[in-house]
N, C-alpha and C positions, 0 to 999 in steps of 0.2 A: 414344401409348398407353404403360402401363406394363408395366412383362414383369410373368410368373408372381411373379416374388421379390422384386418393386417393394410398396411400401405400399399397402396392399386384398387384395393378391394377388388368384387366380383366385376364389376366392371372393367377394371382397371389390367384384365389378367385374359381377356379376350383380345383376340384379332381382330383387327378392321373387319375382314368379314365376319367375325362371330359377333360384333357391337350391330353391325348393318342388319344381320340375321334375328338379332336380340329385339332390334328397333323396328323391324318388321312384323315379326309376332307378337310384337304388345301392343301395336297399333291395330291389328286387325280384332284384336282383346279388349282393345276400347271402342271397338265400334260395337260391339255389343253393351257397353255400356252409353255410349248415339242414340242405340235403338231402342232403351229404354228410356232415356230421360229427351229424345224425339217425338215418340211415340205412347210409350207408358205412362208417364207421369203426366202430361195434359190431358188425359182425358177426366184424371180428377176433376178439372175444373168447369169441363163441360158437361159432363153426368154424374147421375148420383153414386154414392158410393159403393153401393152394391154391382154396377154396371160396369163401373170404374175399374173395382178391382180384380172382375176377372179377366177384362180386359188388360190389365197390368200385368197377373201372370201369365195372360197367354203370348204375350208378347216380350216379357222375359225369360219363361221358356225358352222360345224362337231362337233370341238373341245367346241364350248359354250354346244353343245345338247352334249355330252358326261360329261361336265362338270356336267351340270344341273342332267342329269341321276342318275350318278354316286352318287352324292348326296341325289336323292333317296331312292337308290339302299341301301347306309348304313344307312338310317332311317328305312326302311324295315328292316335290319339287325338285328338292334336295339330294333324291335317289335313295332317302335311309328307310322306305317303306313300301311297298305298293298302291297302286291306284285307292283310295279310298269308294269306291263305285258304289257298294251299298250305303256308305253312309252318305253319300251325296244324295242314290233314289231317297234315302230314307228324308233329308233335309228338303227334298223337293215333294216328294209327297204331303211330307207337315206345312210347307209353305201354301202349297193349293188350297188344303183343308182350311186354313184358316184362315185366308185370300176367302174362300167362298163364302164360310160363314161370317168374314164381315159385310162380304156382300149383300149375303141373304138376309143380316139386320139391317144394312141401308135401306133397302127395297122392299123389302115385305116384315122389317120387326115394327113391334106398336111404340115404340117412340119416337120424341118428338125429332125438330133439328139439329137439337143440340147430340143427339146419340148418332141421329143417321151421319152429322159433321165427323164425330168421335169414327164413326165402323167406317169408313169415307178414308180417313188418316190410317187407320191400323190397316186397311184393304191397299192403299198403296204400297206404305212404308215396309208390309212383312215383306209384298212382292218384289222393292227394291233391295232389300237386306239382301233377300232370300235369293235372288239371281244375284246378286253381287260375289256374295263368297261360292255361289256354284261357279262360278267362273275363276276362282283359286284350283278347283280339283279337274279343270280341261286343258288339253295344250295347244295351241293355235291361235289363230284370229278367226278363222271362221266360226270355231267351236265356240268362241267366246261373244262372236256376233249371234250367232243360234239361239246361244244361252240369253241374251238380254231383246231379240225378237220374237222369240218366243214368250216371253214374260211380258210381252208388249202387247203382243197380239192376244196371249191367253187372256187380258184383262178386259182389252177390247171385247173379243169375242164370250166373253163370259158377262157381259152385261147385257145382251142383247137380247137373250131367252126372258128377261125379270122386265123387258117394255123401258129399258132408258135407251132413251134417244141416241140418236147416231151422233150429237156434236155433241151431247155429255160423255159418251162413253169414248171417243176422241179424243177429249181433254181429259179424261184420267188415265188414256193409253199416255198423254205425251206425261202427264206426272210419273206415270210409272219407267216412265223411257228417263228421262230425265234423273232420277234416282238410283235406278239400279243403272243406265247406262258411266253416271261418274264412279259408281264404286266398282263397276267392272275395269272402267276405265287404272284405278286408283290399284289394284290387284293387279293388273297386266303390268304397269308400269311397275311394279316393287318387284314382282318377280324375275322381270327382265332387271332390275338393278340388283338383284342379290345375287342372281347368273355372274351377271357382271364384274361383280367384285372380286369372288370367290374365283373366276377366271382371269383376274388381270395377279391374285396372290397366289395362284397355280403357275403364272407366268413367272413372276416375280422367285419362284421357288426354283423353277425349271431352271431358267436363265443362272442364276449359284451353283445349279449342278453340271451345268455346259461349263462354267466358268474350269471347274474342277477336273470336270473330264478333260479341258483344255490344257490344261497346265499336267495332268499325267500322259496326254497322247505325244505332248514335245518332247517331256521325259523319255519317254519309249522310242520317241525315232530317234533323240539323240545318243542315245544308248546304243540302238540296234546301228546306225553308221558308225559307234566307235567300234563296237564289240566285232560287228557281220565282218567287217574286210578284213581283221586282224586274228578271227579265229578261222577262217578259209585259209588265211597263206599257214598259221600254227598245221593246222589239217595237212596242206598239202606235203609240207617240209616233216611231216613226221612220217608222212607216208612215205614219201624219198631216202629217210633219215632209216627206216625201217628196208627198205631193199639195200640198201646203200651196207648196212648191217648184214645182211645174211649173205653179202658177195664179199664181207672181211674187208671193206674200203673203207680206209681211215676218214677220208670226206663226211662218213655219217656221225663223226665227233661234230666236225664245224658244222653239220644243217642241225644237230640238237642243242648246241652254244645258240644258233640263230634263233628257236625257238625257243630258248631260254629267255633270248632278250627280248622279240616282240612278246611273251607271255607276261612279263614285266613291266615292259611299256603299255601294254591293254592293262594292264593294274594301274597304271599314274595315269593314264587316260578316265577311266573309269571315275579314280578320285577326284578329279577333275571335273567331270559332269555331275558326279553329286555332290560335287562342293559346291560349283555352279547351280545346282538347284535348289540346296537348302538352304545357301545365302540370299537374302531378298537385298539388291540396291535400292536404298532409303528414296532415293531419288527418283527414280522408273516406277517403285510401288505408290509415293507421293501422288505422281501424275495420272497410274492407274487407278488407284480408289477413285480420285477426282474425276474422271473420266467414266468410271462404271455404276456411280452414285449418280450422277449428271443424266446419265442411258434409266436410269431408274426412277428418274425424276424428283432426285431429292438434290438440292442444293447444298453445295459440299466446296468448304472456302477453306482454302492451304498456304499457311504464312507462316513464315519463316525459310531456312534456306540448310538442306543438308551436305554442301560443298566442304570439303575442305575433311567431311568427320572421318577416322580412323574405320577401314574395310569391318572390323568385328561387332562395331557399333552401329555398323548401316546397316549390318547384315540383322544384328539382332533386333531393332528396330522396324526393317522392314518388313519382317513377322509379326509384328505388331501391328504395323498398320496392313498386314492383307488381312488376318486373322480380326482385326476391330471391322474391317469393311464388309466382310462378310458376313458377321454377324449382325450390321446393321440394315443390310440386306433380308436378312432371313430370320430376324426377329426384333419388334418390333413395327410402327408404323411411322419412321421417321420423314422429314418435310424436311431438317436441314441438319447438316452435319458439319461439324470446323474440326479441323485438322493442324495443329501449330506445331513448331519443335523450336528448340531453343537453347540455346548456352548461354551455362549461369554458374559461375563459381567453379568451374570445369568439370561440369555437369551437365551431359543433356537432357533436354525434359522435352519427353512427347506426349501429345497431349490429344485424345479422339474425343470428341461429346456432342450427342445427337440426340434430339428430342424422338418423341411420340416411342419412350420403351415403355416393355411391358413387363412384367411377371413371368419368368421362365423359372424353370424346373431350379430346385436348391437356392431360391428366393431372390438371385441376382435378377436386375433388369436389364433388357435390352442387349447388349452386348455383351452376354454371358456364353457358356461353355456349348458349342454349338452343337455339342451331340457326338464329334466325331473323333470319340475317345481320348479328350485333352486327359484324360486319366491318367493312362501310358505316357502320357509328353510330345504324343501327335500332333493335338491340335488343341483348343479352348486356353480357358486361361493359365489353365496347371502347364499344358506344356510353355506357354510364353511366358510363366513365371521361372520355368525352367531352364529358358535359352536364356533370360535377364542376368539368373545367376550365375550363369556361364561367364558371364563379362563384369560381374560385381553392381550388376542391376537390380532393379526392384519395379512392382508392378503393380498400380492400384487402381481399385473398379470397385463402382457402385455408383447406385442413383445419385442423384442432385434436382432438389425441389422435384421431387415429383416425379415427373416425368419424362427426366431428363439423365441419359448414363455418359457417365466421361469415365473414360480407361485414361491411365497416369503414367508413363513408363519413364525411367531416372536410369541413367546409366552415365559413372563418371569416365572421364576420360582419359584418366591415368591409367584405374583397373583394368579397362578394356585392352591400353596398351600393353600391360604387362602379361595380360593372359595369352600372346601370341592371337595363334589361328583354332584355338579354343572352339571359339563360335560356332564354327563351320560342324 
């Protein structure tokens, strides 16, 4: 893996969802610093210092525990913790408290306008924070309507014991609606976008592994049709071959010649279907990347033409390009992908490179070893560096500027002819 200060950096080594995730939880981390250069720091200029400053911390306080919460509140989201429930009564209780007593200085402290202005501002502001992120730790719209009508009504309803009037105490319910209604607002929407993401690359994940199950369930029926009819008649004719034997009838020579030959022709059958499977046609794989990149919504452009090339050369290339498509699929966050192939000096050159990689395991980006044991020669880069040598090929991969991986596959066109059916 690559440290913090390695290329990608810590950014650079997250998923879409995990950058979305990232970008969620530092913003609701800067609303506590909102709530203090909102709230806290103006009241130096309207009161003395002494007034000023406790009011500073009590309202940086506020904003650390909503901070803290808040953070909670989206790993609960997330499913990696449970309901944070006390700590939310506990956020809602310290919000009341100090909602009241800035109250109780507006209304009955002995300063003047300038502090009752000051407890005026800290008496909305806590109760907009303060219902904002309790509505991070609820799930619903009603719950999150409750949460910012309540904070509505409790401010209303809490001025009204202290003798302020019904249209002041009005216009500080809609200030409080108004503040805690957008940051509720602002919290519903991120959480619904973080759902979202994290379910469209759950999709995105599923969909590589249907690809996969697809391509082994054709395997097995076309197996199971060559194999199923030709070991029922081996079956039958041994069974025959076997009476036919204990009644001393030479016939049971010719039914075990018969199944001598279908048990041989199920063998050149058999080679057959997996030669058939583990040759990819350069051509058919060409148009399916383009087609399953396109279903993915990444932009995927294929120039050049593989007509004409030698069967060991298609075949070892079109492993190339399903094993690059797949991994452009299932790691990284790419938007466009080009696909060329080319003859050159009698040489072909293919060529994959797709933006938005990342940092995967053993420091390759993007289009690196997918996990499913390229080790052995399965799959990742080791096994396609492995079918390349087969035909006198060669295999290069690694980033470009950045954020961009291109795999390089060279295979000349003499070697591949001489190595026969190699390939396969």
């Amino acid at each position: 893996m690559r440290t913090p200060g390695g290329s990608g950096g810590w950014w650079g080594r997250k998923s879409t969802p995990g950058k979305v995730e990232a970008y969620t939880r530092w913003s609701f981390h800067f609303y506590a610093v909102v709530e203090v250069a909102a709230i806290g720091l103006p009241v130096f200029a309207q009161v003395g210092v002494g007034t000023a400053s406790w009011m500073a911390v009590v309202v940086t306080v506020h904003a650390l525990i909503c901070s803290a919460i808040a953070s909670r509140a989206l790993d609960w989201t997330r499913g990696r913790r449970a309901q944070p429930v006390r700590l939310l009564w506990f956020l809602g209780a310290v919000t009341v408290l100090v909602a009241v007593a800035a109250l109780v200085l507006r209304e009955r402290g002995p300063g003047d306008d300038q502090v009752r202005a000051a407890a005026s501002t800290l008496f909305v502001g806590v109760l907009g924070f303060g219902a904002g992120t309790l509505t991070l730790g609820v799930r619903g719209r009603r719950q999150v309507f409750a949460v910012v009508a309540g904070a509505v009504v409790g401010a209303m309803v809490a001025q009204l014991p202290l003798g302020v009037a019904a249209q002041a105490a009005l216009g500080t319910g809609l200030a409080v609606l108004f503040t805690a209604g957008a940051l509720a607002f602002t919290a519903a929407f991120s959480v619904w976008l973080l759902d979202a993401v994290y379910e469209l690359d759950e999709a995105r994940e599923t969909r590589a592994r249907l690809a996969v199950a697809e391509e082994r369930l054709r395997f097995g029926r076309d197996l199971h049709d060559v194999m199923g009819r030709n070991l029922s008649v081996i079956a039958l004719k041994s069974e025959l071959a076997v009476q036919l034997a204990r009644r001393g009838r030479a016939e049971a020579v010719e039914q075990m010649i018969e199944v001598q030959r279908i048990a041989r022709e199920s063998q050149r059958e058999v080679r057959d279907v997996v030669r058939g499977y583990r040759e990819a046609d350069l051509r058919l794989e060409l148009a399916g990347a383009q087609g399953v990149l396109a279903a993915a919504g990444i932009d995927c452009e294929v120039t050049g033409d593989a007509a004409g090339l030698p069967v060991e050369v298609q075949s070892a290339l079109g492993w190339v390009v399903r094993e690059a498509t797949t991994n452009v699929l299932r790691h990284g966050d790419a938007g466009r992908c080009v696909v060329g192939v080319r003859v050159a000096e009698g040489r072909v050159v293919l060529t994959v490179e797709n933006d938005g990689a990342k940092v995967v395991g053993g420091g390759d980006v993007g289009a690196g070893d997918d996990g499913g044991g390229g080790g052995k020669g399965g799959s990742g880069l080791v096994g396609l560096r492995e079918r390349l040598t087969a035909v006198g090929g060669e295999l290069e991969a690694g980033a470009v500027d950045g954020d961009r991986f291109r795999v390089v596959a060279t295979v000349p066109l003499a070697g591949a002819a001489g190595t026969g059916g190699s390939a396969s």
